[in-house]
Structure formats: C-alpha cells, structure tokens
C-alpha positions in Angstrom: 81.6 150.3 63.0 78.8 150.9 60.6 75.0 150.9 61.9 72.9 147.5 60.2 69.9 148.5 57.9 67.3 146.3 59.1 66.2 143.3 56.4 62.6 144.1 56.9 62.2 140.6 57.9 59.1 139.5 60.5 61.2 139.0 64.3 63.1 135.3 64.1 62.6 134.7 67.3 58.7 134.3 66.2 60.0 130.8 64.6 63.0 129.6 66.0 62.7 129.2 70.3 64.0 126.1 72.6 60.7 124.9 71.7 60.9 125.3 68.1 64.4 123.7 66.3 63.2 122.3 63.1 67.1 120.6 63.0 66.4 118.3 66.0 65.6 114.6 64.7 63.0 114.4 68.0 60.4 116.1 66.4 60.3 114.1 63.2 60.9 111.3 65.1 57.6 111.6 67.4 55.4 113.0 64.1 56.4 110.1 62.0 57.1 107.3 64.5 60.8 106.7 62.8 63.4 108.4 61.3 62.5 110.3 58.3 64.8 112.3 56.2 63.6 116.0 56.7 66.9 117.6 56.6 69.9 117.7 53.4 73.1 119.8 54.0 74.8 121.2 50.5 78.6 121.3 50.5 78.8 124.2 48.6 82.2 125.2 48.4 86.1 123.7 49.6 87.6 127.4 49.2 88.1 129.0 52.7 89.9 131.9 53.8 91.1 130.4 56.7 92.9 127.5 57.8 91.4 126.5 61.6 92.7 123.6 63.5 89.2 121.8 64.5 88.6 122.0 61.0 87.3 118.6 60.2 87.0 119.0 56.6 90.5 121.0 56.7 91.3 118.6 54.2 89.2 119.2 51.4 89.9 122.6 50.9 91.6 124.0 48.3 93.0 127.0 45.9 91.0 126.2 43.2 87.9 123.9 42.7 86.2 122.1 40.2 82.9 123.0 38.3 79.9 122.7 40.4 76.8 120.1 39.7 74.2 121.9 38.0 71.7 124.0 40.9 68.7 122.2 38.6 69.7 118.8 39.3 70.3 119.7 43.2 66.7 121.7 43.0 65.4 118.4 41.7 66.4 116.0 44.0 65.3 118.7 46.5 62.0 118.7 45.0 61.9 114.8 45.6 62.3 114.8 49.2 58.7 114.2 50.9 59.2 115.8 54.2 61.9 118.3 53.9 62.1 120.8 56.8 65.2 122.0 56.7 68.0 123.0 54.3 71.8 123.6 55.5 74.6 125.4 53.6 78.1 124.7 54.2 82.1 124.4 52.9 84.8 126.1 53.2 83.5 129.2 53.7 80.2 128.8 51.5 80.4 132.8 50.9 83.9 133.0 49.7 83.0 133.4 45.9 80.7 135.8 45.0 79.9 133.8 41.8 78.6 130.8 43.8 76.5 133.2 46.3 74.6 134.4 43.1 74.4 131.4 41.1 73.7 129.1 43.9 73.5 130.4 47.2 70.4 133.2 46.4 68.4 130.9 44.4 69.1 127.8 46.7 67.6 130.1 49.4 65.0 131.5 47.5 63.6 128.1 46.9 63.4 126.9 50.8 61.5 130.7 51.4 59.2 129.4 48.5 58.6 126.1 50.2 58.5 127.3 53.1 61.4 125.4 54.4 64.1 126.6 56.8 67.4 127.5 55.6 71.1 127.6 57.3 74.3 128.7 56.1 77.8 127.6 58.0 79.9 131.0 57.7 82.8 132.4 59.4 81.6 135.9 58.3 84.8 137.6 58.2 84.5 138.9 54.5 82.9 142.1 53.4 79.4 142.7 55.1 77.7 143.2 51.5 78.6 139.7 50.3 76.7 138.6 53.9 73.7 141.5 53.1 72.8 140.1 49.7 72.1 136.7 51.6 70.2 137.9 54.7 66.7 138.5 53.1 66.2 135.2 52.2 68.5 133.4 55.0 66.6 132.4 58.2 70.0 131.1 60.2 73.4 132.5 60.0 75.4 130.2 61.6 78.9 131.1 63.1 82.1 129.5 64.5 82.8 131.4 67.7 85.9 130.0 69.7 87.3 133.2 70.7 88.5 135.7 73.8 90.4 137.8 71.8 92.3 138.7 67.9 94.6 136.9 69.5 93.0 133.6 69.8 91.6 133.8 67.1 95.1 134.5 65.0 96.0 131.3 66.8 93.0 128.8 66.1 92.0 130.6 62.8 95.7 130.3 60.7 97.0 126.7 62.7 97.3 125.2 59.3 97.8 127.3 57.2 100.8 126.3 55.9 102.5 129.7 55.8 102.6 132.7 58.4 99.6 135.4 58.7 100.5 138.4 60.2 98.9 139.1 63.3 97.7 142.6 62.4 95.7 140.7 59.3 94.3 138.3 61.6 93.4 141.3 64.5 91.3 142.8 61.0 89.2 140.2 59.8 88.4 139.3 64.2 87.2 142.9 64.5 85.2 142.4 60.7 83.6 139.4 62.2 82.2 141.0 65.2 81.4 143.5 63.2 79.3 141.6 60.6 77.9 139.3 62.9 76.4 142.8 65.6 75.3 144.4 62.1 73.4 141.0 60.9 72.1 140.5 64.5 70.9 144.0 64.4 69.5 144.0 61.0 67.1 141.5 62.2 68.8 137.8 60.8 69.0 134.8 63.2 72.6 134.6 64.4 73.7 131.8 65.8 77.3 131.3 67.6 79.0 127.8 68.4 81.5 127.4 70.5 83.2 124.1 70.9 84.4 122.8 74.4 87.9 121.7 73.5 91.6 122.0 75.2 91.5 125.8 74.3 88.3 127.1 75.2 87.1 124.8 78.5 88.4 127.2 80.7 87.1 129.9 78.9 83.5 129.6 78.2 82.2 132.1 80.3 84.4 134.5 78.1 83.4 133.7 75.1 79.9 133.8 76.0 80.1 137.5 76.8 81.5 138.2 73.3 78.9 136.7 71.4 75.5 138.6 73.8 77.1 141.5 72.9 77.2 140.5 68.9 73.4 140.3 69.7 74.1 136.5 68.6 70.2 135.2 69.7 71.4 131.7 70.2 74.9 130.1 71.7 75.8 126.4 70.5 77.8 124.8 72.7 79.7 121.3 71.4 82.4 119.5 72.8 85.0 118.6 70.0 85.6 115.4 68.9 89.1 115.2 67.4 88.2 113.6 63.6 89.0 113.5 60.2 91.5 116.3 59.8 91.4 117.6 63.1 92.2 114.1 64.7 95.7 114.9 66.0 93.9 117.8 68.6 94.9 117.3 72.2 91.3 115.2 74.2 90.1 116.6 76.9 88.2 114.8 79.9 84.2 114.3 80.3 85.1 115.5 84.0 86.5 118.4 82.4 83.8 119.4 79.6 81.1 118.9 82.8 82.9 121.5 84.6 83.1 123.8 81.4 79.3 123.3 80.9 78.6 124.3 84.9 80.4 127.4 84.5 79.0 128.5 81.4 75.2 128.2 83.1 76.5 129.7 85.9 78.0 132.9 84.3 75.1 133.1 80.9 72.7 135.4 79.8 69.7 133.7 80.9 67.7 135.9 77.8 69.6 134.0 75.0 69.1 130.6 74.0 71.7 128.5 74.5 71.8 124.9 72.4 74.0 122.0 73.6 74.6 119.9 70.8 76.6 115.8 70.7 77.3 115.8 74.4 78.9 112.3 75.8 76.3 112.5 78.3 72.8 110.5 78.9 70.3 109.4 81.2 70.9 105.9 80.7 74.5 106.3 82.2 75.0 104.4 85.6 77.9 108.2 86.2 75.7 110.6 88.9 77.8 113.2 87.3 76.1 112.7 84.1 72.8 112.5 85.1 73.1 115.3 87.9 74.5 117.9 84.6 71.5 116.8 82.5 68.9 117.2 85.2 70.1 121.0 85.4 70.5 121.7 81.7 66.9 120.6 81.6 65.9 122.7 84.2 67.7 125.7 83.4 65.3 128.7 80.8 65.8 128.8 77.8 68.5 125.7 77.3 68.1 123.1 75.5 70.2 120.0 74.4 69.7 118.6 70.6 70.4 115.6 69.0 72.6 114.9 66.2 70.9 115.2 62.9 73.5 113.6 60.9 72.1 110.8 59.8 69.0 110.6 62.2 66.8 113.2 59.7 69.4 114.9 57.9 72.1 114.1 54.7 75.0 116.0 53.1 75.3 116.1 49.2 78.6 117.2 47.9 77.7 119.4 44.9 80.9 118.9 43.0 80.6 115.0 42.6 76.6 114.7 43.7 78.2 112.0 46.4 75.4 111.5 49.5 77.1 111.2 52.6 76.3 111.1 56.4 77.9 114.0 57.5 80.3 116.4 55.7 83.1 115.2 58.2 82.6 111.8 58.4 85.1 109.0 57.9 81.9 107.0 56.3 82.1 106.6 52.5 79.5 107.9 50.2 76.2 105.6 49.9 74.7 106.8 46.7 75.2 109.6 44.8 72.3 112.1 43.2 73.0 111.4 39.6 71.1 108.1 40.0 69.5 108.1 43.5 66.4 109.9 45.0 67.4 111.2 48.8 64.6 109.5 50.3 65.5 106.3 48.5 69.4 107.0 50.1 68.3 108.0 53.3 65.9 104.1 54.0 69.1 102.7 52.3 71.4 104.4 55.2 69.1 103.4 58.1 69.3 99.8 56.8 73.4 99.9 57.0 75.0 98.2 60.6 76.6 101.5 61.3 73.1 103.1 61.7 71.5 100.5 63.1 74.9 100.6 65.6 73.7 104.1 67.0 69.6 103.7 66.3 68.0 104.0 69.7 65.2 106.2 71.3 64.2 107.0 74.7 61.1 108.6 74.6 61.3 109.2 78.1 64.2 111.6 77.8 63.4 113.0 74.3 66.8 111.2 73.2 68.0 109.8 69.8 70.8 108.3 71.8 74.8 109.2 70.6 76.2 109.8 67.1 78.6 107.9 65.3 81.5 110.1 66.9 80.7 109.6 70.4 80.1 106.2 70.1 83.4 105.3 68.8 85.3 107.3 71.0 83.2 106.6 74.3 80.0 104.0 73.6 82.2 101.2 71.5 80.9 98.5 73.5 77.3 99.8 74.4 74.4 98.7 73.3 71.9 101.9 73.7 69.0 99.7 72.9 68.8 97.3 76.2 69.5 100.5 78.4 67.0 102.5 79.9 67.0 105.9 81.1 67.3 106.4 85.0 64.9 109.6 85.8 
C-alpha cells in the first residue's frame, strides 16, 4: 500500500454532516414549500469493468458506446436550472475511460466548484488510483459500492453476470485495489462514502462490512435495502422482519464516530407495525444517523448524455419524459410532478421530516396505500 498525498482540500466534514445532506428532498422541500428540482444526475458512461448482480442498469452496459452529447449542451441546460444544489455522476463505471474523465468528468466538476454546487460521482474505484487522483480536487463525494466481507465475496457479487469466468486471483486484485484506493482517497482528504445494500447476501453480515469500510477511513456508511428491479429483478427478496433485524445489528455493532445514512427504507411512522415505528424511533435517536429520502424524482433528475433522454431515475422502469435537445430541466421536472405516478407517491409529513416512499417501495409494499390520508403516529 502506497501513503495518499493529501488534495489540499478545506476538511469535508466542514460541509457534509447528518445535518447537512444537500441530496435530501426535505430541505428543498421546507425552503421552497414544494418540490423543486435542485438535483440532475448525468449518466456518463455504460462501460463497466464489472458485471454485479444488483446491478439495476446491468443491462445497459456494453463493449463499446456511442458518441457522447456535447458537455456544452449538458453545461447549458445546467446553466438553466434555477435552484441546483447538487450534481451526481454515474454509469457504468463513470471513470472507466480516461477520455471521458478529461473531456467530461474534470470540466463537469469544475463547473459545480465554480457554482458552488455539490458534486458526486458513483464509482466502484477498483482501477488505477491516478485515474481517481486526477478527479479528487474538484470532487466533493466519492461515492462507493461496498457489499463485501472478503475477495471472496466480492469475486462472487462483482463477476455474477458476467457472462464468462474471472479468475479468482483477478478478482482478489482489483478487492485489495479498491480498499486501497478508497483508504488513500479517504486519507488524502476526499469525502468517501460506502453503501451497502441489505439484501439476501449481506443481512447477516452488516456488522462485517461495516468494519471494512471505518478502516477505509470511509466518513459516511449508506445503508439501503435492495429492491430486486430492472436487471437485477430475478434476486432472491428478503423479509422487512429480516432487514429490521439487519438494521439493529448494524447500530448495535457501529462506529458511533462515522455517519451512517439509511436511504429508501420500507419503513414509516404512519405504519399501524410497532416494529416499524419502534426501529425508526431508535434510528432517530441514535448520533450521528440519519435516514434520507429518495431524491429520485422528489428534487432530483437523470439525463442520459448519449441520447439527452430525462428520466426519473437511471434504473427506473419509467420511460423518458422529455429529452434536453428541446426541453429545459425545470420545465421537465413541473411536467413530472404533474404525471399520476408522481402524484401516486407525493406526500409530506412534516411532522416526521418525510417525503413518504419511492416509486420502488410503493409497488412492491404500498400498492394500495394512499400516503396522503395517513398520518404519522409519534
């Protein structure tokens, strides 16, 4: 392992804190008195080195891809949007050509520095730490998949569908380059932050994983359950009774010095379950925990910058609403809170800072619920 050279960055922790997450629709929610778009995610690339099973967008990756949409016309539309806050990068793995990290990546981040806007990249950092260095100076979040105990798993998860065999001893290489980058980053001053998802492989081993990524120096642990979708629908479901238990042990066994985000949970006040409301009650309780809701299409977007298409979410089974060629984001983003499927999910509880459940959680829990005549039981 090599020693990180520090980015000469101010400390991160200065602006990102459970009481600062620029990514959670609450806070432009309470500013503006409605849903505002404040947040637009780029899919920058459909090359990936890997091939994991949760992948939900396993099946828009390929060998070779297309020309990308001029960065102007993205930098544009950018300009446009009144209240951006946020900007997310994602793929594939957005850092697989170097090309792309030069030509779009840098300058796309350079721009939300000059704006003052905070910027996120969706990585699975196992390539060669300079390709991650260029980024860091002008990156505020690094944002990593972390579902792992060992090379192991992660030869298991990492290659499911790939389509061909990976040797194990290429796999147990690009784990230990992941730590690696990830500690170096971490060290070097850049905002890493881990997600792990509660699914069939990892619920009984949260605690685990959680060890591994406090000693990347990882300052934040996102914790999701999985909802089997687009290409990752044929995944083995486990029960709500099960990801509770997976949550409890993972606050009884954490760091209490790192932040650790829950994220699309199938939980809420407003549920008549004890179970439910007894978890929340201690996840609000708990330092330095904090439980966000979805941004997908509460204050955030995803452009595809291959065909300008404006979607929802990057993994969602809804079909593209407009597309930046013609359309303004802002003028997309009233157009998408006007559609029934939004409206299906559009609910607030002030009373427990909740936007209520995403389009995934609905469907596969809430089909029959209407959010809006329930209240919350405090």
């Amino acid at each position: 392992m090599q020693n990180a050279v520090p980015f000469l960055k101010p400390d991160p922790t200065l602006f990102y804190s459970p009481s600062n997450d620029p990514w959670d629709p609450i806070y432009s929610l309470r500013e503006h008195g409605r849903h505002v778009l404040t947040s637009v995610e780029m899919t920058l690339s459909n090359l990936c080195n890997m091939r994991c099973e949760h992948c939900a967008v396993g099946d828009t990756l390929v060998m070779a891809e297309p020309a990308k949409l001029p960065l102007d016309q993205m930098l544009r539309r950018l300009d446009e949007v009144e209240h951006l806050k946020t900007i997310s990068i994602t793929g594939g793995e957005p850092t697989f050509s170097e090309r792309t990290v030069k030509e779009y990546m840098i300058p796309l981040l350079k721009y939300a520095r000059s704006r003052g806007i905070s910027s996120q990249i969706n990585s699975n950092v196992t390539l060669d730490y300079g390709r991650y260095e260029a980024i860091a100076p002008y990156l505020d979040v690094m944002h990593i998949s972390f579902n792992y105990t060992s090379s192991d798993d992660f030869h298991q998860i990492g290659f499911a569908k790939s389509g061909h065999a990976v040797a194990k001893e290429t796999a147990a290489r690009m784990y230990e380059r992941m730590i690696d980058n990830a500690r170096r980053l971490s060290e070097g001053g850049l905002f890493v932050s881990a997600e792990s998802m509660i699914n069939y492989r990892t619920f009984d081993k949260m605690p685990e994983i959680h060890k591994l990524i406090v000693e990347m120096g990882c300052k934040r642990h996102e914790v999701h359950p999985m909802y089997p979708s687009a290409f990752a629908s044929d995944l083995p479901v486990i029960s709500t009774a099960q990801m509770r238990d997976a949550i409890a042990s993972l606050l009884d066994s954490r760091d209490p010095s790192v932040w650790m985000l829950f994220g699309t949970l199938p939980f809420y006040h407003c549920n008549e379950s004890a179970e439910d409301r007894k978890l929340l009650a201690r996840l609000a309780s708990e330092p330095h925990v904090t439980v966000r809701n979805d941004p997908d299409g509460r204050n955030r977007l995803n452009v595809n910058l291959f065909t300008g298409d404006v979607f929802v979410t990057d993994f969602s089974d809804v079909p593209a609403f407009g597309n930046i060629g013609s359309d303004r984001l802002d003028d997309l983003f009233d157009r998408w809170l006007r559609h029934p499927l939004a409206r299906s999910v559009d609910c607030h509880c002030p009373a427990a800072a909740c936007c209520g459940p995403n389009l995934l959680v609905r469907d596969m829990y809430y089909r029959d619920v209407d959010f809006g005549a329930r209240r919350a039981i405090l």
